[in-house]
Short mmCIF file of the C-alpha atoms (twelve columns), coordinates in Angstrom:
data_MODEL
# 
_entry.id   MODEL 
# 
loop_
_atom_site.group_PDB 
_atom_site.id 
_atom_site.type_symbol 
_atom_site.label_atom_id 
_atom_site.label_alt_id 
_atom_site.label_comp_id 
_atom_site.label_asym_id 
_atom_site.label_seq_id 
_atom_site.Cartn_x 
_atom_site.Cartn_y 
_atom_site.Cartn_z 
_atom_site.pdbx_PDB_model_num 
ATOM 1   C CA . UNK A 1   178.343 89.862  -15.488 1 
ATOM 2   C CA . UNK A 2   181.777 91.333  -15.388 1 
ATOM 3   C CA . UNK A 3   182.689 94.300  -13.862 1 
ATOM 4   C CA . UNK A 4   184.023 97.278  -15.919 1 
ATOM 5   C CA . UNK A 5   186.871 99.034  -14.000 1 
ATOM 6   C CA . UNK A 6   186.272 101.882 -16.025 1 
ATOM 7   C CA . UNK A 7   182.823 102.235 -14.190 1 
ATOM 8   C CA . UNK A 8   183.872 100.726 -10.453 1 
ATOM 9   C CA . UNK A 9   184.964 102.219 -6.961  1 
ATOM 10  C CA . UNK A 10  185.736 101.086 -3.809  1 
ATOM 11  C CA . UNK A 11  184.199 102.314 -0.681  1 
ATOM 12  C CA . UNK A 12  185.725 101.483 2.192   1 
ATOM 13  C CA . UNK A 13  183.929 102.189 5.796   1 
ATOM 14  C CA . UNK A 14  185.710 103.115 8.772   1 
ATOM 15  C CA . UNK A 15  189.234 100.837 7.335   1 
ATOM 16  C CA . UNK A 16  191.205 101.232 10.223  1 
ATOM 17  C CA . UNK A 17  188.521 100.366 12.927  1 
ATOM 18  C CA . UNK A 18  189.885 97.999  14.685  1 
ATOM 19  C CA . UNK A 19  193.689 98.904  15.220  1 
ATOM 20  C CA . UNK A 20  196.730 98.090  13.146  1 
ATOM 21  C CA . UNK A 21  196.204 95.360  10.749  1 
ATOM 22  C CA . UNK A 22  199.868 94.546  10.508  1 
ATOM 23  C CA . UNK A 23  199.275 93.665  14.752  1 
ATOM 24  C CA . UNK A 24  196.337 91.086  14.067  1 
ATOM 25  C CA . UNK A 25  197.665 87.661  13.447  1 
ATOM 26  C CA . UNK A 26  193.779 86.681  12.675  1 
ATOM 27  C CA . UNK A 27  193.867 89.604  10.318  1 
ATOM 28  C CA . UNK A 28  196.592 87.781  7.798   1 
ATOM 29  C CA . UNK A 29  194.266 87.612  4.828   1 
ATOM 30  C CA . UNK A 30  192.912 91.124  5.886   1 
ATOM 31  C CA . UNK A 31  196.646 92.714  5.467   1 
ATOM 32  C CA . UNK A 32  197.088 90.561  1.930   1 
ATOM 33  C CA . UNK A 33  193.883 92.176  0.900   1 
ATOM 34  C CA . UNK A 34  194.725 95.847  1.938   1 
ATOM 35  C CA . UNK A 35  198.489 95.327  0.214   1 
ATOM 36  C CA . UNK A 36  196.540 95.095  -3.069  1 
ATOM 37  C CA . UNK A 37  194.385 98.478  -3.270  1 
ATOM 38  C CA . UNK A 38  197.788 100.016 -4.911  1 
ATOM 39  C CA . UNK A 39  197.052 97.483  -7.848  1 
ATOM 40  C CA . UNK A 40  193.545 98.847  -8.338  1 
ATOM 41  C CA . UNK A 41  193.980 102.068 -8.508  1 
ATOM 42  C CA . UNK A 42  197.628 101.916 -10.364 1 
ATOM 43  C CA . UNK A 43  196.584 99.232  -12.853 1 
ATOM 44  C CA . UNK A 44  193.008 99.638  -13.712 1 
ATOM 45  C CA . UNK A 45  192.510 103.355 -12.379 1 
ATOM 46  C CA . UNK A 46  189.832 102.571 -9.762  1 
ATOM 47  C CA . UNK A 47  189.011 105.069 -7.386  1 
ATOM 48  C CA . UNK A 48  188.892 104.070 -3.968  1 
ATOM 49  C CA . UNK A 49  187.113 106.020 -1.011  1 
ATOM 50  C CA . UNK A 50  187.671 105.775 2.662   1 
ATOM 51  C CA . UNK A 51  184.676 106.875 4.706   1 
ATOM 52  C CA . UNK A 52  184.493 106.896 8.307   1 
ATOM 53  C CA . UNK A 53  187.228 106.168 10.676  1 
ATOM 54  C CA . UNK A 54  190.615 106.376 8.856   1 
ATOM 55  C CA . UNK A 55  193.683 106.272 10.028  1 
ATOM 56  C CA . UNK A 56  196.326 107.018 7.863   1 
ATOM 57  C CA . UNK A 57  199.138 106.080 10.269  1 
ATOM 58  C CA . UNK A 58  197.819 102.240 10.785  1 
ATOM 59  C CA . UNK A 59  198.026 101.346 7.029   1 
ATOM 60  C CA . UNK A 60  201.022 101.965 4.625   1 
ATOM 61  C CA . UNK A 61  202.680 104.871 2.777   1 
ATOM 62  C CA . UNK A 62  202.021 102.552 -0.481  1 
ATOM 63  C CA . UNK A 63  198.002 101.722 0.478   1 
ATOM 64  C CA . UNK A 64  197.379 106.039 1.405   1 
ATOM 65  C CA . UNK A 65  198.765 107.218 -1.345  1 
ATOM 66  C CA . UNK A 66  195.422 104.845 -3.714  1 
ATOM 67  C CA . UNK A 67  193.186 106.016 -0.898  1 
ATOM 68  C CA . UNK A 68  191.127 109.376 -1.363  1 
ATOM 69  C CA . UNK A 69  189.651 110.220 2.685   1 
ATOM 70  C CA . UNK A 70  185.893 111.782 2.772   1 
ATOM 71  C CA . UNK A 71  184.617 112.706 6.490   1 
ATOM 72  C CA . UNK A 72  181.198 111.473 5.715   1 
ATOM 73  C CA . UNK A 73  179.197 109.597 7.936   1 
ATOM 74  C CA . UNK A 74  179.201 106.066 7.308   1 
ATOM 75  C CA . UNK A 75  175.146 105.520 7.603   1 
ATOM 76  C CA . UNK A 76  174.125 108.338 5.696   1 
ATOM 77  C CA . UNK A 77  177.350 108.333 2.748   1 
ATOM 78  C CA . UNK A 78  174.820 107.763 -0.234  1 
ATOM 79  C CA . UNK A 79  173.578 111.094 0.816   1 
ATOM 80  C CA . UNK A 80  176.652 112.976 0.964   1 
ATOM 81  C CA . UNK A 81  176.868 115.022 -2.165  1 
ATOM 82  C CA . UNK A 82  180.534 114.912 -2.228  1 
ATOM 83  C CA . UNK A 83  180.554 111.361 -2.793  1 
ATOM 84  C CA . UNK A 84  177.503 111.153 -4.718  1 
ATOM 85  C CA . UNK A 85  179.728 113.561 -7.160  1 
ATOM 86  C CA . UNK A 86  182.890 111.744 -6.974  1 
ATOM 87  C CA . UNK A 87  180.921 108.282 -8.019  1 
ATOM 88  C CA . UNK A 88  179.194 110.661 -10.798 1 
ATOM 89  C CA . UNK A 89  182.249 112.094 -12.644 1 
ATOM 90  C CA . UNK A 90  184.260 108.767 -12.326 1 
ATOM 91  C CA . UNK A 91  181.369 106.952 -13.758 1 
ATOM 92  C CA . UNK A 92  180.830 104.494 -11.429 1 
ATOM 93  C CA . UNK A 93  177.831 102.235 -11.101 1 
ATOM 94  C CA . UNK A 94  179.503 99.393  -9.390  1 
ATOM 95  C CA . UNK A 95  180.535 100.013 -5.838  1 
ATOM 96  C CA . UNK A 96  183.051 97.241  -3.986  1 
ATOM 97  C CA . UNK A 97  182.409 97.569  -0.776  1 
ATOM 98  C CA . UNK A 98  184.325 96.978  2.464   1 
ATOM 99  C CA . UNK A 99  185.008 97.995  6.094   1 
ATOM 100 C CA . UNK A 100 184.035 97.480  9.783   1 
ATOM 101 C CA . UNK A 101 181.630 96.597  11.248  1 
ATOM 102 C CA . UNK A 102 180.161 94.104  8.829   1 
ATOM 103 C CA . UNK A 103 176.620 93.386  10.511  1 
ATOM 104 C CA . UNK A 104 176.285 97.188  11.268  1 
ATOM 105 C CA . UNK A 105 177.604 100.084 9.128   1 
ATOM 106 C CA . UNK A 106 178.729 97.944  6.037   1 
ATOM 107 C CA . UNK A 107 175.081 95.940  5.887   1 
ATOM 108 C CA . UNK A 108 173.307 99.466  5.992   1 
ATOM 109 C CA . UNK A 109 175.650 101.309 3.634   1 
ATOM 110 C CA . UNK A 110 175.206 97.972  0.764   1 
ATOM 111 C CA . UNK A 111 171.544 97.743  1.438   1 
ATOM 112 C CA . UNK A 112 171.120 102.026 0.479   1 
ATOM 113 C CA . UNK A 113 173.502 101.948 -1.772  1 
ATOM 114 C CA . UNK A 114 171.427 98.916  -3.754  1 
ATOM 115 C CA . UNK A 115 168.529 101.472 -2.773  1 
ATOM 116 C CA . UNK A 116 170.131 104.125 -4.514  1 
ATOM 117 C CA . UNK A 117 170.269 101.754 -7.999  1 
ATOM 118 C CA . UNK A 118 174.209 100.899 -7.569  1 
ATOM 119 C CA . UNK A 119 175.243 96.969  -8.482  1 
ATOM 120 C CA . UNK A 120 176.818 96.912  -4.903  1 
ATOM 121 C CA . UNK A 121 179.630 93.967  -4.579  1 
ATOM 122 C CA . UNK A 122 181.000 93.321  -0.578  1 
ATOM 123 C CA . UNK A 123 184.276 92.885  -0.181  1 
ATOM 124 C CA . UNK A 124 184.454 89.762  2.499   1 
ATOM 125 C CA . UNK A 125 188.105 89.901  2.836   1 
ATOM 126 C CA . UNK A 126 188.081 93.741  4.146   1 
ATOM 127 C CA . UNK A 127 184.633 93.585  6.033   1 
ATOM 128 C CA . UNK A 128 185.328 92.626  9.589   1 
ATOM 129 C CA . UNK A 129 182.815 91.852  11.725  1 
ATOM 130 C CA . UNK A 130 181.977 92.793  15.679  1 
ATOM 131 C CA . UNK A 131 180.005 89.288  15.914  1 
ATOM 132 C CA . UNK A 132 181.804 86.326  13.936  1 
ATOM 133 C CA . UNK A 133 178.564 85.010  14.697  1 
ATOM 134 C CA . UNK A 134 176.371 87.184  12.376  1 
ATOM 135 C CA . UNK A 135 178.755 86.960  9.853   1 
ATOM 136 C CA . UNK A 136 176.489 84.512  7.552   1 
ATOM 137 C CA . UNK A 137 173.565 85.850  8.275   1 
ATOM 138 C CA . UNK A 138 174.054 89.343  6.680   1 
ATOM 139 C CA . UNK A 139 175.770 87.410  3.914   1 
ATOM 140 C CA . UNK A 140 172.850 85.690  3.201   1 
ATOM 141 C CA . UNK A 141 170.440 88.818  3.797   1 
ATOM 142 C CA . UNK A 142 173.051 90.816  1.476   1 
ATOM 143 C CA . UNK A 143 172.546 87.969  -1.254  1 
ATOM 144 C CA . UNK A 144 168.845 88.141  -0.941  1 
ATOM 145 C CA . UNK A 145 169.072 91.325  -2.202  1 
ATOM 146 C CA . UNK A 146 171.270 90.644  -5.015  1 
ATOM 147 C CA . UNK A 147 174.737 91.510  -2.951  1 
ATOM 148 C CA . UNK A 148 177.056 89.077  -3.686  1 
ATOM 149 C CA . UNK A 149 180.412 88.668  -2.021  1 
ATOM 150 C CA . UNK A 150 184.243 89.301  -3.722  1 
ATOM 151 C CA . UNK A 151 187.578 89.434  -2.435  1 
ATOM 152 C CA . UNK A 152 189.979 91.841  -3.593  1 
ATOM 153 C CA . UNK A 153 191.745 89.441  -5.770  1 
ATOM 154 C CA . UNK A 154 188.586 88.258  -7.531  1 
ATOM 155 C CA . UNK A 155 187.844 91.937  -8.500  1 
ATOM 156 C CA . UNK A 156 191.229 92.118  -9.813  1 
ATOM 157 C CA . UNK A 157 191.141 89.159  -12.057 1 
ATOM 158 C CA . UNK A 158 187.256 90.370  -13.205 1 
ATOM 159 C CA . UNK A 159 188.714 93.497  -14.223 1 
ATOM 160 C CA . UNK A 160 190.937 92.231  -16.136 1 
ATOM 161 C CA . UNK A 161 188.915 89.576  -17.643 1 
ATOM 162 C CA . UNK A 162 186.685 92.484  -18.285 1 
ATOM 163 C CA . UNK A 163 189.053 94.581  -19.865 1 
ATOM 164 C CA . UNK A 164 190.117 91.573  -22.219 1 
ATOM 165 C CA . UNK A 165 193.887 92.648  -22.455 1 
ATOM 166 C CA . UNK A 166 196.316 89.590  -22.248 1 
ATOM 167 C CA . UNK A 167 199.055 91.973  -21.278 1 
ATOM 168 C CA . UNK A 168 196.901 93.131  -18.260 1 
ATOM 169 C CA . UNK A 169 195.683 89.575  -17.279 1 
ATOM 170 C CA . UNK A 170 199.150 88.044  -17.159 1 
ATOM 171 C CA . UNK A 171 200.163 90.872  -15.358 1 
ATOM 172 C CA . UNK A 172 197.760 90.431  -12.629 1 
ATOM 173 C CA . UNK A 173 197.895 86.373  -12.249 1 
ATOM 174 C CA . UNK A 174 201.432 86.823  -11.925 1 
ATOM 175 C CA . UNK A 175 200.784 89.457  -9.272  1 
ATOM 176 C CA . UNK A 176 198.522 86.923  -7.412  1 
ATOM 177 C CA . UNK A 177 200.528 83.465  -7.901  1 
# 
């Protein structure tokens, strides 16, 4: 089923972990991804929470400016009742989730959040991992439990399949061509 972005959010754990993306050659796809939050939030109105370690100065004027920064701790965020709030009053009950460290933070935070009764989506292409290694095997423990995996671009082109405005869809597949 299609996302709604009328009822979506992005979490994002500890973003900057990890340094400066822009520094990363391996991090290409990473940096593509992060250039693209703007276009959630300023096209389809998606909220998007950091949590954790964020770094405003590692990451662009254009990317801060779509990024609203809780202190919460990363393992125990579905707790927090600032966030629990924020997800209430935007109406969220699909969560696209990203961050660092994959097999640790991001793995626990998907599995309670699924806990919790969210449809919880991972975001591969901004979940980095400590252990390249473990990699597919939280994928496949994360699909087990019904957590798929996106990319940023695939949630834009479902929300705009979703929202089922031509103008909208053009917009965005001429965005990602």
């Amino acid at each position: 089923m299609l996302a709604d972005p009328r009822h979506s959010c992005l979490v994002l754990l500890n973003l900057t972990r990890g340094g400066r993306v822009a520094d990363q050659a391996i991090d290409l796809r990473r940096a593509e991804s992060l250039a693209l939050l703007p276009v959630c939030r300023d096209v389809f109105g998606v909220p998007q929470i950091a949590i954790g370690e964020y770094d405003q100065s590692l990451l662009t004027d254009q990317i801060t400016a779509s990024i609203e920064h809780l202190d919460v701790d990363a393992l125990s965020l579905w707790r927090d009742p600032r966030l629990v709030a924020e997800l209430t009053e935007a109406g969220a009950g699909v969560i696209f989730l990203g961050g660092a460290f994959l097999e640790e933070e991001v793995l626990i935070a998907a599995l309670e959040g699924a806990r919790c009764g969210y449809d919880i989506r991972l975001l591969s292409d901004l979940s980095m991992d400590r252990h390249e290694a473990d990699r597919p095997l939280v994928l496949a423990r994360l699909a087990h439990y019904g957590i798929l995996a996106t990319t940023v671009r695939q949630a834009l082109l479902e929300w705009a399949a979703a929202l089922g405005d031509d103008a909208v869809s053009q917009s965005i597949l001429g965005l990602l061509s």
